[in-house]
Residue, then its C-alpha position, 0 to 999 in steps of 0.5 A: x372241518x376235517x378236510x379243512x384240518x387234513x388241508x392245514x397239516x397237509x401245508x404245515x408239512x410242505x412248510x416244514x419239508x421245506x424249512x429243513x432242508x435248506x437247513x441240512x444243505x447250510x449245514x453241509x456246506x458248513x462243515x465243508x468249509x470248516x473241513x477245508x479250512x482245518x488244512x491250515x495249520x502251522x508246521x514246525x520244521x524238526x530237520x534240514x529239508x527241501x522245498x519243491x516246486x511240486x509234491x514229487x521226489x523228482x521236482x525241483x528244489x526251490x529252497x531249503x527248511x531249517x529247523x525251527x522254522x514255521x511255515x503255514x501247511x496249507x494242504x496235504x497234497x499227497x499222503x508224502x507231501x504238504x504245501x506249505x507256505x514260509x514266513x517270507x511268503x514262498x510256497x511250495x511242498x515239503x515231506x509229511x514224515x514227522x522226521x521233519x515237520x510237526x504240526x502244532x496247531x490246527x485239529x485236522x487230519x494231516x498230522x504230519x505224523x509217520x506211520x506207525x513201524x511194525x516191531x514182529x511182535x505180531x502173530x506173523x512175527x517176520x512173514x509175509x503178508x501177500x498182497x491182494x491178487x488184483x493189486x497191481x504190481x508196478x504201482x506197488x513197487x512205486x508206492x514202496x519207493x516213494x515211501x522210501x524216498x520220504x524217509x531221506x536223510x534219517x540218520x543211520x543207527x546200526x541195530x536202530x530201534x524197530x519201534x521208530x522211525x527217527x534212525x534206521x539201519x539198512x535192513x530196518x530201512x527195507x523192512x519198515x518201505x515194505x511195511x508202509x508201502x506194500x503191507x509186507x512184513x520182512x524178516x528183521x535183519x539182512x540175512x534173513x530178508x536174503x533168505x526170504x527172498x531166495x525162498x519166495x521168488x529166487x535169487x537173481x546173480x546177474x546184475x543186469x536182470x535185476x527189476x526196479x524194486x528189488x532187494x540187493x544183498x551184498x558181503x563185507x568190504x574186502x578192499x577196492x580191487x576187483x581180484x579180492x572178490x574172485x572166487x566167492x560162492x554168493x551163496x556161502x558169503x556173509x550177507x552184511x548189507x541190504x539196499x533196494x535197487x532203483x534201476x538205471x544204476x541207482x541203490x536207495x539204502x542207507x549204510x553208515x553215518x557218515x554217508x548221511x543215512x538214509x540215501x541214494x547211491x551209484x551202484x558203483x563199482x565198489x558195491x557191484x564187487x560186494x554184490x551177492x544177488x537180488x530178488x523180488x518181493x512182490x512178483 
């Protein structure tokens, strides 16, 4: 009887076993495509913007969003990108920054929400924080300018507010990529940004040795001609602009409302009169 009773219960678990799992496979594949499907949401354009081809500042412009329009987000394909489809069926990749595009249906992770800005009024209040000594530099400088390259078009505001991304001056520009991009908190204003990175990877004067991803500091406007600019100590001049360069003659900064804010500019000749020097912030 009791071998009897043993052999039963013996089955009864087997049964059990396999009755539960199948039920804990369902339930994964469940929440899977309840996952994947919460990636469909509808996106409300809250400013002019492009349509890419592909999730890349450097892919092709296919068509332009204007605000108010709908478009379905079918995917975020990277943390600056969504694919997205419009009402006429085109689909393509648009910005994730809320300067742009907000979600208004849907519950999943991609919010289209930027991050959140650092207003110094931490424990480090202005410093840096260094990046761990295994990141890799390059792929940081990257991430810093690709997170600058989101933020195209913001409206330039001079003493924008450090609590928002809706408008930026240009040191509230490089400190907010730093931040977002490298987890690097920059000094508020352009001098100090100067001063910081004299003191912690030093100044560059020649244009020519300046690195992708530096910091540019430049004086005030003196007129067009080369000769009002002779003469000056970069050192003892004035800083009243800061821009990040891009290498191959190419500054992403922003400087005035007319120019259209947030931008990529020729290091032209205008700018390299104004030039003061560079430098580093991740070395």
């Amino acid at each position: 009887m009791k071998k009897s009773l043993l052999g039963c219960l013996l089955v009864s678990a087997a049964v059990s076993t396999a009755i539960i799992l199948p039920a804990g496979s369902k339930a994964e594949a469940a929440s899977a495509i309840t996952q994947k499907s919460v990636t469909s949401q509808t996106g409300v354009i809250q400013a002019s913007v492009n349509l890419r081809d592909k999730p890349s500042m450097s892919s092709q412009v296919i068509g332009y969003l204007k605000t108010g329009d709908k478009v379905t987000i079918l995917e975020k394909s990277t943390p600056y990108f969504y694919k997205v489809k419009t009402s006429t069926g085109k689909v393509g990749y648009t910005s994730t920054s809320d300067q742009y595009i907000s979600v208004t249906s849907g519950s999943g992770s991609g919010s289209g929400s930027a991050t959140k800005p650092d207003n110094g009024s931490g424990s480090n209040n202005g410093s840096s924080v260094t990046p761990p000594a295994s990141s890799n530099v390059n792929e940081t400088i990257e991430k810093v300018i690709q997170t600058g390259m989101k933020y195209l078009g913001t409206p330039y505001e001079y003493g924008s507010d450090r609590n928002t991304t809706k408008t930026f001056d240009c040191s509230d520009f490089t400190r907010q990529i730093y931040k977002e991009g490298a987890n690097i908190t920059l000094p508020m204003d352009s001098r100090s940004q100067g001063t910081w990175v004299k003191e912690h990877s030093g100044a560059v004067y020649d244009i020519n040795k300046l690195k992708r991803g530096d910091l540019v500091f430049f004086m005030s406007y003196k007129g067009s001609d080369a000769s009002a600019y002779k003469g000056v100590n970069p050192d003892k001049e004035r800083i009243t602009h800061v821009a990040v360069y891009l290498g191959d003659g190419k500054l992403l900064h922003t400087y005035s409302e007319k120019s259209g804010g947030v931008t990529v500019t020729d290091f032209s000749n205008s700018w390299k009169n104004r030039f003061l020097y560079g430098g580093s912030v991740i070395k």
